[in-house]
N, C-alpha and C positions, 0 to 999 in steps of 0.2 A: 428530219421527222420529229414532230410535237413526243416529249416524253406524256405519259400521262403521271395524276398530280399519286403520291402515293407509290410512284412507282421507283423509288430512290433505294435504293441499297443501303442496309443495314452494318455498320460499324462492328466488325466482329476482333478476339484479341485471341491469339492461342497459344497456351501454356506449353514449352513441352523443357524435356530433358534428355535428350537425347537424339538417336538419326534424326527424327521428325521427317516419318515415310509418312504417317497422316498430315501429319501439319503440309506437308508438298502437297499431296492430293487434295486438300482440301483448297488450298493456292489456285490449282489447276481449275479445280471445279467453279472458284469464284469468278472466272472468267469467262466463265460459258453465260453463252446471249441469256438463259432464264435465270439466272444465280440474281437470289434477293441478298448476296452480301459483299462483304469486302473487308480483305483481311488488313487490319490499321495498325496490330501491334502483335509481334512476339515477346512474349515476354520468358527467360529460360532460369533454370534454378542452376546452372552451368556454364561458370563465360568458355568451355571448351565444347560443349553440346554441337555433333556435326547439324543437327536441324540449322544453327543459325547462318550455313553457309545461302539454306535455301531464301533466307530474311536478307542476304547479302544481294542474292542473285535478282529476287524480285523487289530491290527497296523498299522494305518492310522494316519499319522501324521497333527498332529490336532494346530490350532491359533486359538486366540480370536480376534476380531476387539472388540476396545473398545471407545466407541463412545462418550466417554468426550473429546476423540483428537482425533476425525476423520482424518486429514490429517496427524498427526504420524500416526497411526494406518494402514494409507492405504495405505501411504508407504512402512512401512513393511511387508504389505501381500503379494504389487507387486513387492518385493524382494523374498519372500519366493516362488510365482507365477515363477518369473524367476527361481532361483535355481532349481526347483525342472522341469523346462522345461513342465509347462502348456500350454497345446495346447486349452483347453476349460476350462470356469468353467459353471458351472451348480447351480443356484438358486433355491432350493429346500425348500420353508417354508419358505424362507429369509427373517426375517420382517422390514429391514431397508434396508435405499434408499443409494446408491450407487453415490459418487459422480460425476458430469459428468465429470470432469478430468478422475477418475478413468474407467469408462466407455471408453470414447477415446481412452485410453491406449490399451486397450481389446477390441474394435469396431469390432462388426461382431461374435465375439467368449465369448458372455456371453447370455446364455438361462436361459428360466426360464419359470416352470410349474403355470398356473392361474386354479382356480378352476372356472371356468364360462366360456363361449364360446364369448369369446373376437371378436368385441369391447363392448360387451353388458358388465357391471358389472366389470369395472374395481375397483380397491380397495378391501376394504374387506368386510365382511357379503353378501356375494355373492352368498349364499344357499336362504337363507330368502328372502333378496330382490328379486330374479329371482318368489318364491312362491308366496309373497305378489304383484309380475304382474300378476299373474296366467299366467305365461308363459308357453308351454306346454312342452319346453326342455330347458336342461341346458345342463352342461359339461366340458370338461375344456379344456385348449388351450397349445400348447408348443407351445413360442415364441421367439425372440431373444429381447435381454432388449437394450434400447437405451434410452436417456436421458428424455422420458415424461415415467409416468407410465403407464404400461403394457401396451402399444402402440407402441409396435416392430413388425416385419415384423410375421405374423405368419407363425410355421414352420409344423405344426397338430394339429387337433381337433378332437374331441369325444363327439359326441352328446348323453345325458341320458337323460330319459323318465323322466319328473314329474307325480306323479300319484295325484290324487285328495287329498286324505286326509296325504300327506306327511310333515314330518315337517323339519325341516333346518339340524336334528343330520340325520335323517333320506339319506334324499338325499344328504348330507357329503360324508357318509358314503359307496353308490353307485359309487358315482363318484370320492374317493380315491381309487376304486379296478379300474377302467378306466385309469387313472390319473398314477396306477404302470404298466399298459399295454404300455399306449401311450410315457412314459417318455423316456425308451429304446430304442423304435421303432425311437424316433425324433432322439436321440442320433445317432442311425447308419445314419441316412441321413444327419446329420452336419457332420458327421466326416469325410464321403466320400469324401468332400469337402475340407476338413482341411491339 
């Protein structure tokens, strides 16, 4: 069957530091017949991070940034970025700041999933602290990263119920099954654009 022209899959790279339960899902999702992407590069801030068993599993060629020489280190990734013809990366668990050179370089085309319903709960422990307002919802936000934390333009959100007697592992754990719905869904509406 004739491809049509335009209809080629987009070179995606995603950051993580850790399990990488999104960076999988997102894997997963780039293989389904309508997925305008493909995932080209992980890159992790931890050569021990279990996400990169899943870079192992699907031949996903995998970097480390290593953050005693941040600016070698981020050079090389936006050589490896070029080569490999990145059109997006994706911030997935990433627990380290990205410098704003680095940033500039990639402006407009670096996203990243927050577990909180941004601007409320930017940083981290963002379960607990939303429970300890008695806030009645939480959630999490896909946003585009630019040089303040998590204070990018937001691109979607998903609001979760707090219930009364919940606790931080609890509502985690809600709002990472939200978090592998909405991650995709943001994906295809950056990239239409891309």
């Amino acid at each position: 069957m004739l491809k049509l022209i335009g209809d080629k899959k987009k070179n995606v790279a995603v950051f993580i530091s850790g399990t990488g339960s999104n960076f999988l899902n997102l894997i997963k999702h780039s293989f389904k017949r309508n997925s305008k992407y493909k995932i080209e590069l992980v890159v992790s801030s931890s050569p021990r991070a279990k996400g990169l068993n899943h870079a192992k599993k699907y031949k996903i060629k995998k970097k480390i940034i290593n953050y005693n020489n941040l600016k070698s280190s981020e050079k090389k990734i936006l050589f490896e970025l070029k080569k490999n013809k990145i059109k997006l990366i994706c911030l997935a668990g990433f627990m380290k700041i990205l410098s704003k050179n680095f940033i500039k370089r990639y402006n407009g085309k670096i996203i990243n999933i927050h577990p909180s319903l941004l601007p409320k709960y930017k940083g981290l422990d963002t379960h607990q602290r939303a429970i300890n307002n008695k806030e009645k919802f939480s959630g999490c936000t896909v946003h585009y990263v630019n040089s303040k934390l998590d204070s990018g333009k937001i691109i979607l959100q998903k609001k979760v119920k707090i219930f009364k007697y919940d606790s931080g592992y609890k509502l985690s754990k809600r709002i990472l099954k939200q978090e592998h719905i909405l991650y995709p869904k943001s994906l295809k509406k950056v990239l239409i654009n891309l």
